[in-house]
PDB file of N, CA, C and O in Angstrom:
ATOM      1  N   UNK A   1     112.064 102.685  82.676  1.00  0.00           N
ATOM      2  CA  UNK A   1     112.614 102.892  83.999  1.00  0.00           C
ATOM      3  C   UNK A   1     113.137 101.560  84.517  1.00  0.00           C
ATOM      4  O   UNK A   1     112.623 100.459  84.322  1.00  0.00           O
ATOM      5  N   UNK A   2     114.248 101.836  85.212  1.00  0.00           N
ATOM      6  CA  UNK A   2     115.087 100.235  85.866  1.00  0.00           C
ATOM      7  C   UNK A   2     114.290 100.753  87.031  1.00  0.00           C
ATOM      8  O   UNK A   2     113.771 101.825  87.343  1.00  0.00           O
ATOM      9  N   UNK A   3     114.447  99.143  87.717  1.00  0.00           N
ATOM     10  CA  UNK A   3     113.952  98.978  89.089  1.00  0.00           C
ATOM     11  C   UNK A   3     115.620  99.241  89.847  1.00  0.00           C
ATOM     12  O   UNK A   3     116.363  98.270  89.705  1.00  0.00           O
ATOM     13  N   UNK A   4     115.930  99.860  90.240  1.00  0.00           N
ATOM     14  CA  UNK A   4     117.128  99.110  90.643  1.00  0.00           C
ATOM     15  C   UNK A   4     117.199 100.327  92.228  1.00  0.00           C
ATOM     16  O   UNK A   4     116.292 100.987  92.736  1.00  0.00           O
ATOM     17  N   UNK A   5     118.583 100.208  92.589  1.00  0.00           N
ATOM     18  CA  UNK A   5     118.698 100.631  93.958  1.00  0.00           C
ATOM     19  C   UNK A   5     119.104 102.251  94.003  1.00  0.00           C
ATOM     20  O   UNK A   5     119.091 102.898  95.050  1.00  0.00           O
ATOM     21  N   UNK A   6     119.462 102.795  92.717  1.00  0.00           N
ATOM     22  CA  UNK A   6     119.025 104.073  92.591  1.00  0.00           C
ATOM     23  C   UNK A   6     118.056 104.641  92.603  1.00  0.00           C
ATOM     24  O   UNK A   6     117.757 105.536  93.394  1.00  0.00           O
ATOM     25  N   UNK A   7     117.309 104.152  91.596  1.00  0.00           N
ATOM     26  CA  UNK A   7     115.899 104.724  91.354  1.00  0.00           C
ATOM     27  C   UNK A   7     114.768 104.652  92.823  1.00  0.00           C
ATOM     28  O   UNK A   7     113.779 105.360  93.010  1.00  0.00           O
ATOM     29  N   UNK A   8     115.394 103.397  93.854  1.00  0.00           N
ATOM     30  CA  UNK A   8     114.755 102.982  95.495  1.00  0.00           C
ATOM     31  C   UNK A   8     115.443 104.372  96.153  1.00  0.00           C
ATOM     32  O   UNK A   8     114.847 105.347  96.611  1.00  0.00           O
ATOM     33  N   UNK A   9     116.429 104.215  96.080  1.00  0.00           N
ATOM     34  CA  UNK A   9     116.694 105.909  96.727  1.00  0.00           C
ATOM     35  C   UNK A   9     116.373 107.308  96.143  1.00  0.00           C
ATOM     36  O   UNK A   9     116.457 108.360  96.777  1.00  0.00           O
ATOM     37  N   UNK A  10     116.032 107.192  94.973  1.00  0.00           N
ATOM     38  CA  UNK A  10     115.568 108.481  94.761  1.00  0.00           C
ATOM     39  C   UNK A  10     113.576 108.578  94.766  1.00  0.00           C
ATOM     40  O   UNK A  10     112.720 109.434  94.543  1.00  0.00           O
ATOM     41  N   UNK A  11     113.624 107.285  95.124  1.00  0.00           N
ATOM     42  CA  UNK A  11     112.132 107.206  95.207  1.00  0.00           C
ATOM     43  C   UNK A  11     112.006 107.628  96.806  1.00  0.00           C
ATOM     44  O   UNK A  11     111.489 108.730  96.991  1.00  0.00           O
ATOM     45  N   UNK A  12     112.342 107.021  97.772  1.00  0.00           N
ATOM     46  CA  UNK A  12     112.605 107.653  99.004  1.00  0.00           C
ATOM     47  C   UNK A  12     113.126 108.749  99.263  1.00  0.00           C
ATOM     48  O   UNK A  12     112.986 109.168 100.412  1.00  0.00           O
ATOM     49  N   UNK A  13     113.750 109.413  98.462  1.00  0.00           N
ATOM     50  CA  UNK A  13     113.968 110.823  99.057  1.00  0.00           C
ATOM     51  C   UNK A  13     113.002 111.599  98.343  1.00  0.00           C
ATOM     52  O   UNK A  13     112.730 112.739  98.719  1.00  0.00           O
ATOM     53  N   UNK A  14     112.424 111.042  97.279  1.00  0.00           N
ATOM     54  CA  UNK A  14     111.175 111.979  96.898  1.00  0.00           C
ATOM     55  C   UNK A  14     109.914 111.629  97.858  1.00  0.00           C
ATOM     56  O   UNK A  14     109.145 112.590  97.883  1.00  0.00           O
ATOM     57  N   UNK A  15     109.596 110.848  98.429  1.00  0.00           N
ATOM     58  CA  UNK A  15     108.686 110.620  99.331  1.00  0.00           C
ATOM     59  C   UNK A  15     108.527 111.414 100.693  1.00  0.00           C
ATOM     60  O   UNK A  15     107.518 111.816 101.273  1.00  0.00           O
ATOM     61  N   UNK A  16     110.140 111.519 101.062  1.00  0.00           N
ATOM     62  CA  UNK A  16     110.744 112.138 102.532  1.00  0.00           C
ATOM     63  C   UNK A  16     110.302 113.859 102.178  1.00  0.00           C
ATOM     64  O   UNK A  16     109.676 114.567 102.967  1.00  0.00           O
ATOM     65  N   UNK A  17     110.753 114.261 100.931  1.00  0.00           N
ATOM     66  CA  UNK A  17     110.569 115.769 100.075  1.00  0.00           C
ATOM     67  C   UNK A  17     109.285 115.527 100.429  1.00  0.00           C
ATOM     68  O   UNK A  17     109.267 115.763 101.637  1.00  0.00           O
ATOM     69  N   UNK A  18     108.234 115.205 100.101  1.00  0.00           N
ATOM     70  CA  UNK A  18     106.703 115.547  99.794  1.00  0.00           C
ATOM     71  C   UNK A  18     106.884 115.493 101.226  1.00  0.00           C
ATOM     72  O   UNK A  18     106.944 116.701 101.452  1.00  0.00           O
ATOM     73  N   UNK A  19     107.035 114.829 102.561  1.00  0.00           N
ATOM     74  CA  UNK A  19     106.234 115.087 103.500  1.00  0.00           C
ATOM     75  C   UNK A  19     106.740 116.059 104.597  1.00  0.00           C
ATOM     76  O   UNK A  19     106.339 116.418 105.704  1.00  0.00           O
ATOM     77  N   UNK A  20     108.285 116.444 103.429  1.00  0.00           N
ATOM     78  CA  UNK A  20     109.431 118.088 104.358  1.00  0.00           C
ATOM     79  C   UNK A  20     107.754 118.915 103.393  1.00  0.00           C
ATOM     80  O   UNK A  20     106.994 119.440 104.208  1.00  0.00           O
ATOM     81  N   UNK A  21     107.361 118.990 102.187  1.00  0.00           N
ATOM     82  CA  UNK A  21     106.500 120.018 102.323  1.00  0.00           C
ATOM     83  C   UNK A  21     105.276 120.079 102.001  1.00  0.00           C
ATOM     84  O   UNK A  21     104.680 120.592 101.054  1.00  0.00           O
ATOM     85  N   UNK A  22     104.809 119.202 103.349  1.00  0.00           N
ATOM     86  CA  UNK A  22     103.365 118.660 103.827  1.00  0.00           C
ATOM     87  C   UNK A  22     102.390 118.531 102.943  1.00  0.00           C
ATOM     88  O   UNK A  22     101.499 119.344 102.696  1.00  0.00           O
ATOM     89  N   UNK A  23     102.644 117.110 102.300  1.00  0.00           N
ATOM     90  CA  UNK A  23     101.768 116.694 101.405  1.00  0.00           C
ATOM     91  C   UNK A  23     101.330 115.597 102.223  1.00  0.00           C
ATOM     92  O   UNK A  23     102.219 114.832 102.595  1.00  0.00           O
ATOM     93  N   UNK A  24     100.265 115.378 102.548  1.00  0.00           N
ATOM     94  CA  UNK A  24      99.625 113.884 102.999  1.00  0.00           C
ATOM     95  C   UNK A  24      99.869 112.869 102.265  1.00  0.00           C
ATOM     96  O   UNK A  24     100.200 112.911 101.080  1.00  0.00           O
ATOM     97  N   UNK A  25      99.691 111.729 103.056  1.00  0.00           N
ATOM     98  CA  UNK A  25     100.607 110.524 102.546  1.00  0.00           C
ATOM     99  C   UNK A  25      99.591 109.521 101.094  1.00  0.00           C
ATOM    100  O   UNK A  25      99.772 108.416 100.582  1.00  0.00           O
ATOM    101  N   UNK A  26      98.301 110.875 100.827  1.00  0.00           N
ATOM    102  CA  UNK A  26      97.621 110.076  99.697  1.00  0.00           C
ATOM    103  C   UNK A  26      98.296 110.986  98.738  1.00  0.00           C
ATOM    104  O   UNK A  26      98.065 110.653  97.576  1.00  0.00           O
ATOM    105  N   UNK A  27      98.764 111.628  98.810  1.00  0.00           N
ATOM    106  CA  UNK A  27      99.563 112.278  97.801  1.00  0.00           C
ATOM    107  C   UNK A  27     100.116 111.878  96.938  1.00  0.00           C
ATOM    108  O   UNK A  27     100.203 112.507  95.883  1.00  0.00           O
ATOM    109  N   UNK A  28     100.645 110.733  97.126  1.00  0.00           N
ATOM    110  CA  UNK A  28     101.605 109.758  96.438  1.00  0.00           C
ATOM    111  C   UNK A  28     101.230 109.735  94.778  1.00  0.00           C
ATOM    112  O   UNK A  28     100.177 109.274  94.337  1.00  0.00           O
ATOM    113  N   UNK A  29     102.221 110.278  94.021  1.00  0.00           N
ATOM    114  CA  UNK A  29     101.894 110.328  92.453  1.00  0.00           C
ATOM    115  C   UNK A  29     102.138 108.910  91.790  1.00  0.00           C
ATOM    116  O   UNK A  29     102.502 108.793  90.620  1.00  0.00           O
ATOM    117  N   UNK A  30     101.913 107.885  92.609  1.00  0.00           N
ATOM    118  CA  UNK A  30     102.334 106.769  91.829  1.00  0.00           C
ATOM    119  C   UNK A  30     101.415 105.702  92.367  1.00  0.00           C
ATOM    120  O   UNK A  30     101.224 105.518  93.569  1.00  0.00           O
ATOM    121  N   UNK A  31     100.775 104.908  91.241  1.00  0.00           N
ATOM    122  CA  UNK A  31      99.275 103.993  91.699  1.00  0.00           C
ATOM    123  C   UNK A  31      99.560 102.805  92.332  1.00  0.00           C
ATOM    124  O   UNK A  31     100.008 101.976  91.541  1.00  0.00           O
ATOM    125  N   UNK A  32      99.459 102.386  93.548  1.00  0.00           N
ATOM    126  CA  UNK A  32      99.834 101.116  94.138  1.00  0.00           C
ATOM    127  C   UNK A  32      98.892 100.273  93.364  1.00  0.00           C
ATOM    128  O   UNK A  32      99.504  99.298  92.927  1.00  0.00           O
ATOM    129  N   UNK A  33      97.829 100.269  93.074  1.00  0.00           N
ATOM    130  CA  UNK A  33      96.959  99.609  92.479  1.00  0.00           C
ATOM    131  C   UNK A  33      97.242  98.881  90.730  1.00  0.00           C
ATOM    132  O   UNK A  33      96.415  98.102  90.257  1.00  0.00           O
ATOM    133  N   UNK A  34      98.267  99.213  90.104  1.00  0.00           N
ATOM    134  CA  UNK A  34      98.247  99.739  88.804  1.00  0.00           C
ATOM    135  C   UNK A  34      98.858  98.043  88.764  1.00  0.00           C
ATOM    136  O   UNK A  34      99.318  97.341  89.665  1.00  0.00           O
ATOM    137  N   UNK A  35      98.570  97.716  86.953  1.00  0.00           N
ATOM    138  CA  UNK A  35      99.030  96.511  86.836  1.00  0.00           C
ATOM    139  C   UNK A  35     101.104  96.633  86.034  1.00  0.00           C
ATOM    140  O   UNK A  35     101.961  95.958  85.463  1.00  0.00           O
ATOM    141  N   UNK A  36     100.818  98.085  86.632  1.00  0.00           N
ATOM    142  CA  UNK A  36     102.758  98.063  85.969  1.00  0.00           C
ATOM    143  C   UNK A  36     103.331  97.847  87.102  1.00  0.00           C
ATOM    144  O   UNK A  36     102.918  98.354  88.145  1.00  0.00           O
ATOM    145  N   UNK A  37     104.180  97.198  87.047  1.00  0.00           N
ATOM    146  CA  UNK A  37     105.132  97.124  87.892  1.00  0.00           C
ATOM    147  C   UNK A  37     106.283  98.245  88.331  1.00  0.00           C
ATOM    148  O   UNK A  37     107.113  98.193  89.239  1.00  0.00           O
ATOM    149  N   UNK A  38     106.042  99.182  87.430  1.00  0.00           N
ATOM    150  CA  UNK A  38     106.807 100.252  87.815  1.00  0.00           C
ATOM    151  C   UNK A  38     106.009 101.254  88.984  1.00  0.00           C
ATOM    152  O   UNK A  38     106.389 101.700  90.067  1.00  0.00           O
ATOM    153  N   UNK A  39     104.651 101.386  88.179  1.00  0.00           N
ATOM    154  CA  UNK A  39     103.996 101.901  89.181  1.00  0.00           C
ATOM    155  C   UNK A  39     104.016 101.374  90.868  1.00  0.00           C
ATOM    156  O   UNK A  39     104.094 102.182  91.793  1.00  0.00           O
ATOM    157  N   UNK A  40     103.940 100.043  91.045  1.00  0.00           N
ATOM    158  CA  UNK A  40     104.340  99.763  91.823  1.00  0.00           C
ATOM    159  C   UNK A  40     105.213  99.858  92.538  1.00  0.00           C
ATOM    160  O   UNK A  40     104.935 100.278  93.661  1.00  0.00           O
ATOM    161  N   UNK A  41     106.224  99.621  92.326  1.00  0.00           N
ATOM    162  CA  UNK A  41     107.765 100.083  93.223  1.00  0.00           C
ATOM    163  C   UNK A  41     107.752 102.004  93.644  1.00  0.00           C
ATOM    164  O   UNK A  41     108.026 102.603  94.684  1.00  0.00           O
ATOM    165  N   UNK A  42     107.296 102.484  92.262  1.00  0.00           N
ATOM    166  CA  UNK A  42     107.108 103.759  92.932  1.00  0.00           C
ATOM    167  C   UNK A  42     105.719 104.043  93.627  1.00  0.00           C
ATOM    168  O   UNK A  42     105.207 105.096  93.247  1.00  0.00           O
ATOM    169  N   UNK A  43     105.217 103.543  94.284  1.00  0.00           N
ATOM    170  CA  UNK A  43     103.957 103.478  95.499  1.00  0.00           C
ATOM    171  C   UNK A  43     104.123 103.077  96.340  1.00  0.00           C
ATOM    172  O   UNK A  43     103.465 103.453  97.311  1.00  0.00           O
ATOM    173  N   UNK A  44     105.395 101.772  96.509  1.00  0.00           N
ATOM    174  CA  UNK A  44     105.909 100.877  97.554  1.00  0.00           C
ATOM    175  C   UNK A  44     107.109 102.115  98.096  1.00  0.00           C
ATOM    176  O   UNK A  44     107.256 102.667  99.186  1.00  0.00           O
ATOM    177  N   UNK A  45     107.654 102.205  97.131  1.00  0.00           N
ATOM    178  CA  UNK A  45     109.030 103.446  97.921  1.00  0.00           C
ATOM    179  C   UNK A  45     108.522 104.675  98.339  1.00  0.00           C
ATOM    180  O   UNK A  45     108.640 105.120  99.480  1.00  0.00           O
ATOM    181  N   UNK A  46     107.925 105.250  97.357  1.00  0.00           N
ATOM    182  CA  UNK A  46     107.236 106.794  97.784  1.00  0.00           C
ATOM    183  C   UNK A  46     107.031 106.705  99.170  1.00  0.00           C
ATOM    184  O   UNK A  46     107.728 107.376  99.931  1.00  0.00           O
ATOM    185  N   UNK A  47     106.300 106.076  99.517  1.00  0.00           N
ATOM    186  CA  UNK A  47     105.546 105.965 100.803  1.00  0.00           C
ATOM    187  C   UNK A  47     106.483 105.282 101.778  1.00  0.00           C
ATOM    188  O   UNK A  47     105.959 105.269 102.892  1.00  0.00           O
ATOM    189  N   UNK A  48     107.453 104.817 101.769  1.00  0.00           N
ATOM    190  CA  UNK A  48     108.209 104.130 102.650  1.00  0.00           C
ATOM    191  C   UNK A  48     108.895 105.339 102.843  1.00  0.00           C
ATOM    192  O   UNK A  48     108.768 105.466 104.061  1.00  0.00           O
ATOM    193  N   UNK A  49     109.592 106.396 102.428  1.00  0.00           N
ATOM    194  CA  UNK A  49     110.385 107.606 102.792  1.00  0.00           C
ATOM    195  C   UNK A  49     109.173 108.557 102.695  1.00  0.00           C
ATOM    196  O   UNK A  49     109.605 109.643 102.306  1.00  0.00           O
ATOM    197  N   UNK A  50     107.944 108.604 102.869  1.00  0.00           N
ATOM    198  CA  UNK A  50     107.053 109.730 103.645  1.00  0.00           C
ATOM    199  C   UNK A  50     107.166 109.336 104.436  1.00  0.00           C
ATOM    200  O   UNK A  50     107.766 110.008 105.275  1.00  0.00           O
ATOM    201  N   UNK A  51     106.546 107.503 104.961  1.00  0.00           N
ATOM    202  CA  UNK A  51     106.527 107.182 106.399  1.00  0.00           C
ATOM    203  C   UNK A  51     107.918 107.553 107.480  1.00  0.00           C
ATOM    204  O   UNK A  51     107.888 107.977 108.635  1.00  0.00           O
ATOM    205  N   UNK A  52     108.890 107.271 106.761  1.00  0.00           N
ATOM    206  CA  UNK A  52     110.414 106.949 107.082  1.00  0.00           C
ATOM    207  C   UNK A  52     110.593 109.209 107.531  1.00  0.00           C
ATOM    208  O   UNK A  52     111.036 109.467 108.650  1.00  0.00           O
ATOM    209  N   UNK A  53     110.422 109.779 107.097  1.00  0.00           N
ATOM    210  CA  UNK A  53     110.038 110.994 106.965  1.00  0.00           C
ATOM    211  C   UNK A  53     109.144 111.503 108.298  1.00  0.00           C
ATOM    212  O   UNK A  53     109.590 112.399 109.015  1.00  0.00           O
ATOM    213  N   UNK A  54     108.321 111.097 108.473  1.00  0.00           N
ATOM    214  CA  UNK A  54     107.238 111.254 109.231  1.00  0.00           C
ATOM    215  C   UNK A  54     107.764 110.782 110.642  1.00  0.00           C
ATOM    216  O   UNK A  54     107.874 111.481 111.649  1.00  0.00           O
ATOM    217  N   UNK A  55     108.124 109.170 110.468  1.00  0.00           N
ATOM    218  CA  UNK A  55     109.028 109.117 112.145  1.00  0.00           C
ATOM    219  C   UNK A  55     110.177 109.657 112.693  1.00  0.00           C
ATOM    220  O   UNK A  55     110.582 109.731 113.853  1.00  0.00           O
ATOM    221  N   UNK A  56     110.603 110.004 111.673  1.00  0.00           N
ATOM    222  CA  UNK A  56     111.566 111.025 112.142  1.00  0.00           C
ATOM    223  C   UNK A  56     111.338 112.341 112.525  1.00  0.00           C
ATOM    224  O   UNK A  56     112.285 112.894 113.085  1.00  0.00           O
ATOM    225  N   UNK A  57     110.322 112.976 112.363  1.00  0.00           N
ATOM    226  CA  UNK A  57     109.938 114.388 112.461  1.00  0.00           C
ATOM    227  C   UNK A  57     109.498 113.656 114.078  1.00  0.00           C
ATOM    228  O   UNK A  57     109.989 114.009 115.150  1.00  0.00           O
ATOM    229  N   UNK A  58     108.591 112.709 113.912  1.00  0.00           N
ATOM    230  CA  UNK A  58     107.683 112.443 115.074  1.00  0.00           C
ATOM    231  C   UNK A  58     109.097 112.430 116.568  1.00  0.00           C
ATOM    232  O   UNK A  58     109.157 113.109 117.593  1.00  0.00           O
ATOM    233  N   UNK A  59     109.952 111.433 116.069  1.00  0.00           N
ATOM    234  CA  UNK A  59     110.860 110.749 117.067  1.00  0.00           C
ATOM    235  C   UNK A  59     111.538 112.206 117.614  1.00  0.00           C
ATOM    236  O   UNK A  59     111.932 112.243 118.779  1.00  0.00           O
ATOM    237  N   UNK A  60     111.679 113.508 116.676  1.00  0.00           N
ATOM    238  CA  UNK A  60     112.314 114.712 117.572  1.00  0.00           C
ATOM    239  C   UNK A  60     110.977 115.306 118.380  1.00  0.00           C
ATOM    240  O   UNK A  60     111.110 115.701 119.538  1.00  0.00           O
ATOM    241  N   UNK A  61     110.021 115.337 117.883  1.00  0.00           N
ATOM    242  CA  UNK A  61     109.084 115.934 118.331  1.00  0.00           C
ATOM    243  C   UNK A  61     108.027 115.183 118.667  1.00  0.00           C
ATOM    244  O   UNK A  61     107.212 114.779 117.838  1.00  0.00           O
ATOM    245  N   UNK A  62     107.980 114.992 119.663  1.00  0.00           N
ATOM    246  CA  UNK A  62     106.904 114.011 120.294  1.00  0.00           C
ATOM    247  C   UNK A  62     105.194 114.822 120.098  1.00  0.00           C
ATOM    248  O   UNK A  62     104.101 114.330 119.815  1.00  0.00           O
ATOM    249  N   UNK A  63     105.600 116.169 120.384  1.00  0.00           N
ATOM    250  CA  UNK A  63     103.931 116.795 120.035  1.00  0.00           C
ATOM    251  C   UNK A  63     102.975 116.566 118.507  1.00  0.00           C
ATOM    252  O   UNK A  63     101.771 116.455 118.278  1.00  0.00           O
ATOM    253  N   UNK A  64     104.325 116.567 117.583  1.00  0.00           N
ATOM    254  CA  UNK A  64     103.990 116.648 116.662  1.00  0.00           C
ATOM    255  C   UNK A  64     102.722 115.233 116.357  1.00  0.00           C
ATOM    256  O   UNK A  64     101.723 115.442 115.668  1.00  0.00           O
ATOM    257  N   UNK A  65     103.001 113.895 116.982  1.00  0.00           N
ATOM    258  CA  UNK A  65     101.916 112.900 116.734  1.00  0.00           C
ATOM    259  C   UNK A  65     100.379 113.071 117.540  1.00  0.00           C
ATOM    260  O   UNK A  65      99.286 112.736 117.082  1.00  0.00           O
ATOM    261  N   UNK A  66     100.677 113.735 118.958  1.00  0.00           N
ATOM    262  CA  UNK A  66      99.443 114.442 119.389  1.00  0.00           C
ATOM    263  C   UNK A  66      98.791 115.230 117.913  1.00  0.00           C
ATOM    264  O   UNK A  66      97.856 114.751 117.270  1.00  0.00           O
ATOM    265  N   UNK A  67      99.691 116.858 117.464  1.00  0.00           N
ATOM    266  CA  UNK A  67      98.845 117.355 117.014  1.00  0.00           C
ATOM    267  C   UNK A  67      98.417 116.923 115.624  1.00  0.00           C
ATOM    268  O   UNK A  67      97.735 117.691 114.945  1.00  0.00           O
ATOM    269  N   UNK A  68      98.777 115.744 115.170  1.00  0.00           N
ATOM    270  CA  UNK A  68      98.824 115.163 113.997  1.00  0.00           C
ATOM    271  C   UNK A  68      97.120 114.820 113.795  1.00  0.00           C
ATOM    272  O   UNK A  68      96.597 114.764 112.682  1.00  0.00           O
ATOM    273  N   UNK A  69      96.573 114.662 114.746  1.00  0.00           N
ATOM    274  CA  UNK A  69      95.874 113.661 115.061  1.00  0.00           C
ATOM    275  C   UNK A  69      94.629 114.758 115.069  1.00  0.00           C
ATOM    276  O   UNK A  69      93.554 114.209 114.826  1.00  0.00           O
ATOM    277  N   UNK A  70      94.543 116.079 115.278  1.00  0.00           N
ATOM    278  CA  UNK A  70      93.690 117.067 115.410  1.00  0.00           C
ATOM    279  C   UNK A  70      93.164 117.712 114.531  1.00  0.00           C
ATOM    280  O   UNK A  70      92.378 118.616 114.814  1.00  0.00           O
TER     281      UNK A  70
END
């Protein structure tokens, strides 16, 4: 796998996908912990387009971080 700026966008839109169908953000199929470096970038991106995902749902819907929380 290249690191490169494709594979960063398709890592973010797979991240944004898991949290359109509500996977929690430990979900993440890729080990931040791991000594590959691939694993890495995909743990660093995944999660940057759940989060990136998540404020956007939040920023239309303000209830949604109340009921997040319940």
């Amino acid at each position: 796998m290249e690191l490169n700026r494709q594979r960063y966008l398709a890592l973010l839109n797979e991240g944004k996908a898991a949290f359109a169908a509500g996977d929690p953000s430990d979900a993440c199929p890729y080990d931040q912990y791991s000594a590959d470096q691939e694993q890495q970038f995909g743990a660093r991106y995944w999660t940057q387009g759940w989060v990136a995902a998540r404020t956007a749902a939040e920023a239309t819907n303000p209830q949604a971080e109340a009921s997040a929380g319940q």
